[in-house]
C-alpha positions in Angstrom: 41.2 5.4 -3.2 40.9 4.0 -6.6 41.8 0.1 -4.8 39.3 0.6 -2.4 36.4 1.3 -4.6 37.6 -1.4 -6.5 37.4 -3.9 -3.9 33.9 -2.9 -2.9 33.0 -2.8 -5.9 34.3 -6.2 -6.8 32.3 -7.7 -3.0 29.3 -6.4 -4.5 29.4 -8.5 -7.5 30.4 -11.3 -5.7 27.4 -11.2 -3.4 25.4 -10.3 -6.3 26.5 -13.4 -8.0 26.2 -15.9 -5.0 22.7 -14.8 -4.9 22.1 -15.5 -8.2 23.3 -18.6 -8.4 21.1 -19.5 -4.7 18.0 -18.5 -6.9 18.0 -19.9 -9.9 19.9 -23.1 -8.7 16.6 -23.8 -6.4 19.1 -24.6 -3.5 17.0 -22.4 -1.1 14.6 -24.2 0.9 11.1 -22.7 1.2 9.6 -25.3 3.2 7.5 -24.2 6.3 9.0 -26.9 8.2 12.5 -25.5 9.0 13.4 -22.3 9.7 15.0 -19.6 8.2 18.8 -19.2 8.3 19.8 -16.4 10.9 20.9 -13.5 8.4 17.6 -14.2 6.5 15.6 -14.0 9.4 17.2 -11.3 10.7 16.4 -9.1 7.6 12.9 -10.1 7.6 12.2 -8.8 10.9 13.6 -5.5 11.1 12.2 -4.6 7.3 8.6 -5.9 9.0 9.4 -3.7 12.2 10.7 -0.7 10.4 7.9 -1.1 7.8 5.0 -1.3 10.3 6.1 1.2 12.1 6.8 3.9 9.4 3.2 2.7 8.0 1.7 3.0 11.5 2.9 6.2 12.3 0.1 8.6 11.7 -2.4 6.4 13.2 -4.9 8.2 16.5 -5.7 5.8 18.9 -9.2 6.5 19.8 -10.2 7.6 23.3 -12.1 5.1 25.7 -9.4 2.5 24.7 -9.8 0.5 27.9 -13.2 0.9 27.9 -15.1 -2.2 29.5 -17.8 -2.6 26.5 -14.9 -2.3 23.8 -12.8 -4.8 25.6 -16.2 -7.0 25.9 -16.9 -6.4 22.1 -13.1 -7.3 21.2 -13.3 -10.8 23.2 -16.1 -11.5 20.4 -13.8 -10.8 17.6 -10.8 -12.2 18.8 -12.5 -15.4 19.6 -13.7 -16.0 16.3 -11.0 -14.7 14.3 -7.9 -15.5 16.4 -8.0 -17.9 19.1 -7.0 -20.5 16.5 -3.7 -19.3 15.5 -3.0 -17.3 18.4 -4.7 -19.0 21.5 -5.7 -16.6 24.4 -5.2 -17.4 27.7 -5.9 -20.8 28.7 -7.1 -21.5 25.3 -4.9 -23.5 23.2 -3.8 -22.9 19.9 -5.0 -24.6 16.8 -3.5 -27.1 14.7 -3.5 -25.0 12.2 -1.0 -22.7 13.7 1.5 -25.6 14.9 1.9 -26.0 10.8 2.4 -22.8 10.0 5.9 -20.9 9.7 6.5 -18.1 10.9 4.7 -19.3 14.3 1.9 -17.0 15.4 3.0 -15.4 17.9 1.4 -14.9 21.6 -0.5 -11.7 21.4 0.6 -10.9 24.6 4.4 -10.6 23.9 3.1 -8.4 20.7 1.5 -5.8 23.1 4.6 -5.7 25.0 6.3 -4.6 21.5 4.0 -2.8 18.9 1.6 0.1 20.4 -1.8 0.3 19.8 -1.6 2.3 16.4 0.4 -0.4 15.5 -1.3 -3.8 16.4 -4.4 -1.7 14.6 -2.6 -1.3 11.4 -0.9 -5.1 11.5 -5.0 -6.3 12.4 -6.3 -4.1 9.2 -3.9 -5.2 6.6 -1.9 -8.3 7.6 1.4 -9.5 6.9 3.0 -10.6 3.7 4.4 -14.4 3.9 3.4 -14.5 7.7 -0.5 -16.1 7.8 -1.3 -13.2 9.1 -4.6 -12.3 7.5 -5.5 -8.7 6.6 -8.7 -7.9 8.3 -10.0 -4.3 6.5 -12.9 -5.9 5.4 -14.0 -5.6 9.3 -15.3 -2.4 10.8 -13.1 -0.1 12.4 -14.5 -0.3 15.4 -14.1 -4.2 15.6 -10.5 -3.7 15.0 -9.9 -1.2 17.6 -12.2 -3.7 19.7 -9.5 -6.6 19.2 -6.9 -4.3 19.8 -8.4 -3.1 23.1 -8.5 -6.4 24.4 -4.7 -7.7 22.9 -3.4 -4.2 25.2 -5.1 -6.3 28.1 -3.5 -9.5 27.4 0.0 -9.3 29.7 -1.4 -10.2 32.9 -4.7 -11.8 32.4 -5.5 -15.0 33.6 -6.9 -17.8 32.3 -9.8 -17.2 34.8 -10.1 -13.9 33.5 -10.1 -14.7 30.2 -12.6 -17.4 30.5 -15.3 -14.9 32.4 -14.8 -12.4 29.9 -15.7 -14.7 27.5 -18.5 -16.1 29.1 -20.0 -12.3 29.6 -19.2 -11.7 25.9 -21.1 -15.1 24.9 -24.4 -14.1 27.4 -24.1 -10.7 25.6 -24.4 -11.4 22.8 -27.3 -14.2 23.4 -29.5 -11.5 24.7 -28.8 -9.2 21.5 -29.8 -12.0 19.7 -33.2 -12.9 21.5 -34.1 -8.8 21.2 -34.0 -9.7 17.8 -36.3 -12.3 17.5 -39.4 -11.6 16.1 -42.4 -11.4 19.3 -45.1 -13.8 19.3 -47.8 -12.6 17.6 -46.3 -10.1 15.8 -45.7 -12.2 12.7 -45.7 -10.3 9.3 -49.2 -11.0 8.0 -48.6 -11.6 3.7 -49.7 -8.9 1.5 -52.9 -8.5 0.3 -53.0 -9.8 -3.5 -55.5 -8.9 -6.0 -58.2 -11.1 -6.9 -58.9 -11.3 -10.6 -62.4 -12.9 -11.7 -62.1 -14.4 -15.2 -64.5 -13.0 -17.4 -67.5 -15.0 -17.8 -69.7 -15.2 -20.9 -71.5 -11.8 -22.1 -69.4 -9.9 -19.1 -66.0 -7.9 -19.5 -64.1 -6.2 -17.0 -63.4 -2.5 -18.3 -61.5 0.2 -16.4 -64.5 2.7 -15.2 -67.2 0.5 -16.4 -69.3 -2.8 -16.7 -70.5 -3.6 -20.2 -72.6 -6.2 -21.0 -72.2 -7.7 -24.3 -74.5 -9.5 -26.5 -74.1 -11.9 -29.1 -74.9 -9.2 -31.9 -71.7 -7.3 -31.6 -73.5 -4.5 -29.5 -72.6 -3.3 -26.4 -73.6 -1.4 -23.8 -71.7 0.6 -21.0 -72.9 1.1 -17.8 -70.9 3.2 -15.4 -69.7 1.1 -12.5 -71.6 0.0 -9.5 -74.8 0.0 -11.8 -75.6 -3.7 -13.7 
């Protein structure tokens, strides 16, 4: 018994030295441009899995998920905010993604693995080391929007896609022009007091007009009366 704590003992050190000497010899290549080895990525993804998961676990999926105007309202935020590094159907990736390591993944293999609660928590605080921004700075109801519209992803065409988006756009436009100020109904500027300097042998008191006159004296009138 005593051997065989030994020799674990004894692994453990070994590993704990190689590792040691990986680090602080610089030999480990953090580049974006090649990937990680096999036992490193391997590790990475199952503390990410396990991690959102665990995290993600308490989280209610709000009713009316499917709903039309949600999935309308998530097109919106997922074309600003996601297109570029994700694409969308029929929609191309950006550059910017092609650089970038971890790749982004298509969304529509993600809804295939994380459930809602999930993709909601990964949308609202990102992932560490991934380029995957945290969005809590966004509503809730935005959020749950994207995610409504990433459960519809499997399946959807590109033509669907691209009249979604064109009914989120005209949306939108129309929400805008309701906002516009009507013609003729311009703010007018406010009213500003007019203050008359006083001119020789007249000053302006509150409650009164005097009249003064070059011998010092001076008399009041009450106002309205000169």
């Amino acid at each position: 018994m005593r051997s065989v704590i030994a020799t674990v003992a004894a692994v453990v050190v070994l590993f704990a030295l190689a590792g040691a000497v990986l680090l602080y010899s610089g030999a480990y290549y953090v580049g974006a441009d090649q990937p990680h080895w096999s036992l490193t990525s391997w590790l990475i993804n199952e503390a990410r899995n396990r991690s959102i998961r665990a995290h993600a676990s308490g989280i209610a999926v709000p009713a009316g998920l499917d709903d039309p105007a949600r999935i309308m309202a998530g097109v919106t935020h997922y074309a600003e905010h996601c297109v570029v590094c994700h694409g969308a159907p029929g929609v191309e990736r950006g550059d910017l993604a092609e650089g970038l390591y971890p790749r982004p993944p298509n969304l529509a293999d993600a809804a295939r693995v994380y459930r809602p609660g999930e993709l909601f928590w990964i949308v609202k605080h990102g992932i560490r080391m991934t380029g995957m921004p945290a969005w809590g700075d966004h509503g809730d109801d935005d959020l749950w929007a994207t995610v409504a519209l990433i459960e519809k992803l499997p399946g959807m065409t590109d033509e669907d896609y691209t009249k979604l988006s064109a009914a989120s756009q005209a949306h939108n436009g129309r929400q805008h022009e309701n906002q516009q100020p009507q013609p003729g109904s311009v703010p007018q500027p406010a009213e500003k007091d007019h203050e008359h300097p006083a001119g020789p042998g007249i000053a302006q008191q509150s409650g009164g007009i005097g009249h003064d006159h070059p011998a010092g004296k001076r008399h009041d009138q009450p106002a309205g009366k000169i």
